[in-house]
N, C-alpha and C positions, 0 to 999 in steps of 0.2 A: 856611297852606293849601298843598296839595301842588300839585305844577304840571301841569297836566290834559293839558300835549302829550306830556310825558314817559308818563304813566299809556294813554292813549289808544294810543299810540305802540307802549308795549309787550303794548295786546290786542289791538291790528290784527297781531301777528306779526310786527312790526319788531324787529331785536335791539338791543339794549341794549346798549351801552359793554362793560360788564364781561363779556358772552355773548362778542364780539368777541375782547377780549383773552384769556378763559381759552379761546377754542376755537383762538386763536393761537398759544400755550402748551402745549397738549394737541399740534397736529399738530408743532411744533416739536421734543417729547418724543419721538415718534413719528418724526420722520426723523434725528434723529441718530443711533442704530445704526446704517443705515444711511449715514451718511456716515461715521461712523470705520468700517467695514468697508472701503470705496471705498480708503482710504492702502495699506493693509496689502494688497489686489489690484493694487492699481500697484504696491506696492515685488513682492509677487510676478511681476510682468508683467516689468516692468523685468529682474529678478534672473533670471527665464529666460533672457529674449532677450540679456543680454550674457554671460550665462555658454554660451551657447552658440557666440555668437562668439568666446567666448576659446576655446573646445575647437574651433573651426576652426582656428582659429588656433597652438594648441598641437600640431594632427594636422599641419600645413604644416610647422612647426617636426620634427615629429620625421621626416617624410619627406623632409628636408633632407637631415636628420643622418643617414639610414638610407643614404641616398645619395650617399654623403659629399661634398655641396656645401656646402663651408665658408661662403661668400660669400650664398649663397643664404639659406642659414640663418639667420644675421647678418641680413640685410635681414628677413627674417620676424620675428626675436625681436624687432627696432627697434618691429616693426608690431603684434606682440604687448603689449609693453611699452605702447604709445603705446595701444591700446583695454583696458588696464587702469586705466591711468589716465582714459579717457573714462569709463571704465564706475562709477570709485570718484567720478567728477565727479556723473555721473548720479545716482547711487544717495544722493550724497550730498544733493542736491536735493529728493529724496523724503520727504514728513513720514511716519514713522507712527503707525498713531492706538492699536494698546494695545502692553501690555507686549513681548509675546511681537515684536512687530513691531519694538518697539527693538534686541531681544535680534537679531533677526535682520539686521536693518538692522545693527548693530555687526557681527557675525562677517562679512558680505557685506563692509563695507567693509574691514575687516582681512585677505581672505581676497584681494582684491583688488589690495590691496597688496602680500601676497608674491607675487601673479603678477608685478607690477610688477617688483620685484628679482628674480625669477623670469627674466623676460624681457633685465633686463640683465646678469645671470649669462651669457645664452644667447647675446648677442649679443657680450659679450667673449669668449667661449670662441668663436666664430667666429673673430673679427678673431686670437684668439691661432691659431688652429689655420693660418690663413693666414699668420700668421710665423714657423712651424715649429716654437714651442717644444712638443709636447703633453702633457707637464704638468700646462704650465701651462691649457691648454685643458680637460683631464680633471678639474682642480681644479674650474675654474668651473662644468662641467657638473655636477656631482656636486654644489656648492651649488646652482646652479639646480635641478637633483633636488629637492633639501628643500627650497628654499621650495615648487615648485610643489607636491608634496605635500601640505606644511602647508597651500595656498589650498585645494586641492583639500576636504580635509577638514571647512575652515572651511566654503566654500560649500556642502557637501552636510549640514551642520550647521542653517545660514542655511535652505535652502530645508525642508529637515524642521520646522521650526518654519513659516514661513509657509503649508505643507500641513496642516496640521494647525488651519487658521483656518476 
C-alpha cells in the first residue's frame, strides 16, 4: 500500500524530494557560465590595471633617461622591476575559467617577466652610467630595449585574447 502523506503531500502543491533536487541542478546549470566568465573578467581587470602601471612606470623610466638622471632612473627601473614582479604575483593568483584565458593568463605572465629583466637591465645601466663606463651602460640598455619590447608584445597579445571574451 502507497503511503498516503507522501501522495497527499504531492496534490496539496508540496514539492517532492526529486522536484527539489532536479530544480537544484537545473539553476546550478544555469549559473555556471556565468561564474567561468566572472575568472576571465578579473584576470582582464587585473591585466589592465598593472599593465598600466608598469607604462607609468616605464614613461618615469624614460623621462629619466631623456634627462640624463642616471641615479634617478636606477631608483625608477628598481620600482619598475619590483611592480612587475607584484603584477606576475598577482596575476599568477588569478584562476582562469576557459581556454582562451589560459592562453592569455600564460603570455601576461611571461610578458611580465621580461619587464622584470627589463627593469634590471635599466637599473644596471644606471648604476653603470654613474661609474662612467658607457658602454657598458649602452649594452644594458639596448637589452633592456628587447626585453621590454618582447613584454610589450606579449601583453598586447594577453589582452587581445581576453577582449575578445
Amino acid at each position: 500500500m502507497p503511503d498516503l502523506t507522501v501522495l497527499r503531500a504531492h496534490r496539496r502543491g508540496r514539492p517532492c524530494g526529486l522536484a527539489v533536487v532536479l530544480g537544484s541542478l537545473i539553476a546550478l546549470a544555469l549559473l555556471l557560465p556565468v561564474a567561468a566568465g566572472a575568472s576571465d573578467a578579473t584576470l582582464r581587470v587585473a591585466l589592465a590595471n598593472w599593465s598600466h602601471r608598469i607604462a607609468l612606470d616605464a614613461s618615469g623610466i624614460s623621462l629619466s633617461a631623456s634627462s640624463r638622471h642616471p641615479r634617478r632612473m636606477a631608483r625608477r627601473a628598481r620600482h619598475f622591476r619590483a611592480d612587475a614582479l607584484r603584477a606576475e604575483r598577482a596575476l599568477a593568483a588569478v584562476p582562469p575559467s576557459t581556454i582562451r584565458g589560459r592562453r592569455a593568463k600564460r603570455l601576461a605572465l611571461a610578458a611580465f617577466r621580461d619587464y622584470a629583466v627589463a627593469g634590471r637591465e635599466w637599473a644596471i645601466s644606471g648604476q653603470a652610467r654613474l661609474q662612467g663606463p658607457t658602454l657598458e651602460a649602452v649594452a644594458h640598455a639596448h637589452t633592456a630595449a628587447r626585453f621590454a619590447r618582447s613584454g610589450s608584445r606579449l601583453l598586447i597579445a594577453a589582452g587581445k585574447l581576453l577582449r575578445r571574451l
